[in-house]
C-alpha positions as CSV (number, residue, x, y, z in Angstrom):
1,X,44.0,112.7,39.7
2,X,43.8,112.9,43.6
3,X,47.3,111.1,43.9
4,X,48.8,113.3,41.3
5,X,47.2,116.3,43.2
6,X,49.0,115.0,46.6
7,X,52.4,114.1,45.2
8,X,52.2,117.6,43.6
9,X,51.7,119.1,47.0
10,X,54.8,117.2,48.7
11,X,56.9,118.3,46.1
12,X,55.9,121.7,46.3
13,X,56.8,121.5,49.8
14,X,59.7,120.0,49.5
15,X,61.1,122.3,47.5
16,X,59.8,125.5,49.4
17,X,61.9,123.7,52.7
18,X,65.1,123.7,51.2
19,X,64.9,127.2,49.8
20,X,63.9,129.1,53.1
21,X,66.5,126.5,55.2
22,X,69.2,128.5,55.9
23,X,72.9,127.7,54.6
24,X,74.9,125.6,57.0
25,X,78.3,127.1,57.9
26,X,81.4,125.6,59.5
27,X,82.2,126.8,62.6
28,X,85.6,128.6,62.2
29,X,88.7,126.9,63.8
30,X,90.1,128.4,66.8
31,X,93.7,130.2,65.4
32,X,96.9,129.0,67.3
33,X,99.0,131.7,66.5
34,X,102.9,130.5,66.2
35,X,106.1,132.6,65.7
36,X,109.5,132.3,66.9
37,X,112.2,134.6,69.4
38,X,115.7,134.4,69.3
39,X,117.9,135.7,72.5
40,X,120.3,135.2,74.9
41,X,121.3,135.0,78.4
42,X,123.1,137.6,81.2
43,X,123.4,134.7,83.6
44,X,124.0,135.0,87.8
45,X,123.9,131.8,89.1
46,X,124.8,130.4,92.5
47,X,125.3,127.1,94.1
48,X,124.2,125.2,97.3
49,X,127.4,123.1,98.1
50,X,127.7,120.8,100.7
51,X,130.2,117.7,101.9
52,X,129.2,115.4,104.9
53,X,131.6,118.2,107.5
54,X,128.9,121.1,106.6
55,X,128.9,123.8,104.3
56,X,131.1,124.8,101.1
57,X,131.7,128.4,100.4
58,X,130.9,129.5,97.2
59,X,131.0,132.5,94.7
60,X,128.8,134.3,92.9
61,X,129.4,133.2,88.9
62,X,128.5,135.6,86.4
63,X,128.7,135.1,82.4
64,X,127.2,135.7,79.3
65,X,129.0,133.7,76.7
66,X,128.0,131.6,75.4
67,X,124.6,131.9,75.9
68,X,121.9,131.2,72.5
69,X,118.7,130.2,72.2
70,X,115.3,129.7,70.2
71,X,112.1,129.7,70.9
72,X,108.8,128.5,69.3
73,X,105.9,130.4,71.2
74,X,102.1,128.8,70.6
75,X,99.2,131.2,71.2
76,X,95.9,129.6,71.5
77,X,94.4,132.8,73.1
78,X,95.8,135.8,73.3
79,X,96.0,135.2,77.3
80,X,97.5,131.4,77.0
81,X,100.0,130.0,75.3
82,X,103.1,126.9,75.0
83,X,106.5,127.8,75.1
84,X,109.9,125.4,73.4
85,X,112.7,125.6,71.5
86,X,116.2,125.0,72.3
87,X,118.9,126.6,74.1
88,X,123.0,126.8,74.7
89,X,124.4,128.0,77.8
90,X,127.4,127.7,80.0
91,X,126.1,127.2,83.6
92,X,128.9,126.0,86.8
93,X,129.6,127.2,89.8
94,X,132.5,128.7,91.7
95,X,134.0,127.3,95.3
96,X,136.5,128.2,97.7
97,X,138.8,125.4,99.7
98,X,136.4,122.7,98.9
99,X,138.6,119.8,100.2
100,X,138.4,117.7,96.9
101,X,141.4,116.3,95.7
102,X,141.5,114.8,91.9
103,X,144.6,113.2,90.3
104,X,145.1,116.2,88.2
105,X,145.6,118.5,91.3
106,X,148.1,116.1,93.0
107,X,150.8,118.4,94.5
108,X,149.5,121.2,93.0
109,X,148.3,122.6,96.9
110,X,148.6,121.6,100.7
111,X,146.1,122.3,103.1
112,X,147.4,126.1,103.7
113,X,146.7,127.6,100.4
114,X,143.9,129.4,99.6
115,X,142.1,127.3,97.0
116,X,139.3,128.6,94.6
117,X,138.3,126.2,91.8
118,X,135.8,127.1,88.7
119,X,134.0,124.2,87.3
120,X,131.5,124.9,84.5
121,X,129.9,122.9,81.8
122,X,128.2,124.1,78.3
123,X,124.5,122.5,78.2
124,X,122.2,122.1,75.3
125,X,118.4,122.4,77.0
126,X,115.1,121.7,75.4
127,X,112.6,123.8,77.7
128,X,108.8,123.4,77.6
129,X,106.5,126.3,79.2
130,X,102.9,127.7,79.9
131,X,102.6,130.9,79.7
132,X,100.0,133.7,80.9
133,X,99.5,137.1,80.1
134,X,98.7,140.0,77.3
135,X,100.1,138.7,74.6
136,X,99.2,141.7,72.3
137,X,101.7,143.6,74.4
138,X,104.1,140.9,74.9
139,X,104.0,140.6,78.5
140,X,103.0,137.3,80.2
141,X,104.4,135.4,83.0
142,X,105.5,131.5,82.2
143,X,106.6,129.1,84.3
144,X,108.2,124.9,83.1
145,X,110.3,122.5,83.3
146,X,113.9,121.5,81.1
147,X,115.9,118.9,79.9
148,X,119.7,119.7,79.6
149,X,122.1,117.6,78.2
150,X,125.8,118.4,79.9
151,X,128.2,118.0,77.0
152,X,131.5,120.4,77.7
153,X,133.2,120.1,81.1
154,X,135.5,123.0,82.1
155,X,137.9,123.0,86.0
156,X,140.3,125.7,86.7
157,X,142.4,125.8,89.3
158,X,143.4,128.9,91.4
159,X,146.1,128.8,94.6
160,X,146.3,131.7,96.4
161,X,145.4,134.1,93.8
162,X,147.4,132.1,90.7
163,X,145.8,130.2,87.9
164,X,147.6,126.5,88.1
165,X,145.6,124.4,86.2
166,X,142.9,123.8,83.9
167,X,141.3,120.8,81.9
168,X,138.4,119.9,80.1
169,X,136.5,117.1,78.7
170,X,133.6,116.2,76.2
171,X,130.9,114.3,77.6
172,X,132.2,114.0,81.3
173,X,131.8,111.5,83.7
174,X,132.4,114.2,86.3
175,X,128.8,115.5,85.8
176,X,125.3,114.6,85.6
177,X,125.0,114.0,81.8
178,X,121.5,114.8,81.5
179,X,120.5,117.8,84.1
180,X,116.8,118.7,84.5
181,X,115.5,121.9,86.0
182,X,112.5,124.0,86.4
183,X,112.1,127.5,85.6
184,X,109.7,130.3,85.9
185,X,109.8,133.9,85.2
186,X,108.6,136.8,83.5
187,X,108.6,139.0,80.3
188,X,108.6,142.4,80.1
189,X,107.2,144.7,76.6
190,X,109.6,144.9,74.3
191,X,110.9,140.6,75.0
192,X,113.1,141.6,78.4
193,X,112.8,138.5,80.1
194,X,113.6,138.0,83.7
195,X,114.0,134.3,84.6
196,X,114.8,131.9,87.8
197,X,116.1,128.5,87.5
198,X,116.8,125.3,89.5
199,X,118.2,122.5,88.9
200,X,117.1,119.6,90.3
201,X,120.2,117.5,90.0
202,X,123.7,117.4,91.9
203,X,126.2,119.5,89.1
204,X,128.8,117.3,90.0
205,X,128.4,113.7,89.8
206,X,128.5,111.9,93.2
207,X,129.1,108.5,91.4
208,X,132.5,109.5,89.3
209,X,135.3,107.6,90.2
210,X,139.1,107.6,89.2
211,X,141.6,105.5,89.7
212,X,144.9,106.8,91.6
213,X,147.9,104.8,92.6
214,X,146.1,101.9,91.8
215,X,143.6,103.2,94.5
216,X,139.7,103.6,93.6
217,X,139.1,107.1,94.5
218,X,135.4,108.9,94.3
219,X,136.5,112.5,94.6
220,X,132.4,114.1,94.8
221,X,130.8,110.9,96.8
222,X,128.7,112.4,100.1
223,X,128.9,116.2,98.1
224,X,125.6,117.7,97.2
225,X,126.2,121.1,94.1
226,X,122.7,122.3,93.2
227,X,122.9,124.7,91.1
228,X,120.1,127.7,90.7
229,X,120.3,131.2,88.6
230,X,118.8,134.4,87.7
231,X,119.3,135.8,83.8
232,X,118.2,138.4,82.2
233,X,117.7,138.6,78.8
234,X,116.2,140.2,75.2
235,X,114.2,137.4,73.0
236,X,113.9,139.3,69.6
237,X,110.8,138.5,67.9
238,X,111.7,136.4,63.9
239,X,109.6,136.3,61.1
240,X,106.1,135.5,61.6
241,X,105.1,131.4,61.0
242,X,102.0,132.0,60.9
243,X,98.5,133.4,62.4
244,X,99.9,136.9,61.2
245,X,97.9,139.5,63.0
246,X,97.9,143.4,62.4
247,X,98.1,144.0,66.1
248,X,101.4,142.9,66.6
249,X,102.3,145.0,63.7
250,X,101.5,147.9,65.6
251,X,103.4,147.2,69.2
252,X,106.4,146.8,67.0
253,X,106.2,149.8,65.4
């Protein structure tokens, strides 16, 4: 009787435990919050240009075609986020009486004429960002680094006011095949983004060669082109991915 008595009692106790213990609960996992823009690019872009004699003059070069990109935004807060996608542009530069002589300019000018030559190349980029800011208002500032691939290779030539000449090539020699750059800007409600970028590479490629009259002839070796921009642009929010939240709802309305 005493032993039934005590192994009543544990029982008892056992089961008045697990009815006051209180339900465990998962902690809730943090939301990352990921949608997608679409935009392009007004682009201004300059270029540092110098030979072994000094300085190169160069133009301002403004375009905006072709310029498309997406973007994948990530929102672990609604104060930081991760920024990638992809992106198409046409970036170059624009210089006047350079001194560089290719075989496809041969007797084309002499030293008298007034020389301008536009070089350009379309780029496909894969950017990756931080960004900072109020996200509920879409307005952050972001800042990264990207990889651009230099696949399109443009030159026209102008003498003394006249087009002459003009080429192009897929997957040049003449440039730097792959291109990186870093970035940093800001966007503005409404996705106006305002954006500065520098690449870290020469444009042209200081190791090209070409072969004329049986001569070896490295039209870009001692030249430094870096080229850097400022673009403006309108990312249009797409469809939401997921972590749909009412707020955002109400900025766009």
């Amino acid at each position: 009787m005493k032993y039934q008595l005590t192994l009543f009692f544990l029982v008892s106790c056992l089961f008045l435990y697990a009815q006051d213990e209180p339900e465990l609960v998962p902690a809730p996992q943090p939301e990352v919050k990921i949608y997608s823009t679409s935009g392009g690019e007004l682009i201004f872009s300059f270029a540092d240009v110098e030979d072994p004699r000094g300085s190169i003059s160069s133009n301002l070069r403004f375009t905006g075609f072709l310029h498309i990109g997406e973007y994948w935004h990530f929102e672990f807060t609604n104060s930081f986020g991760m920024i990638t996608g992809v992106a198409l542009r046409n970036v170059g530069m624009i210089t006047k009486d350079d001194g560089i002589r290719i075989k496809e300019h041969e007797g084309l000018f002499d030293d008298n004429d007034d020389v301008k030559i536009k070089r350009r190349s379309y780029s496909l980029g894969v950017p990756l960002a931080f960004k900072l800011g109020n996200f509920n208002r879409r307005t952050f500032v972001f800042a990264g680094a990207e990889a651009e691939l230099m696949f399109h290779y443009k030159e026209k030539l102008f003498v003394n006011g006249n087009k002459e000449d003009k080429f192009n090539e897929w997957f040049s020699d003449r440039t730097n095949l792959l291109n990186p750059s870093i970035f940093g800007g800001i966007q503005f409600p409404g996705g106006v983004n305002l954006k500065f970028k520098y690449y870290l590479l020469d444009f042209l490629n200081p190791d090209y060669s070409e072969r004329v009259d049986g001569f070896t002839n490295r039209p870009y070796d001692g030249l430094t082109s870096n080229i850097f921009y400022i673009s403006l642009s309108v990312n249009l929010r797409n469809k939401f991915e997921r972590g749909d939240r009412e707020e955002f709802d109400d900025d766009r309305s």
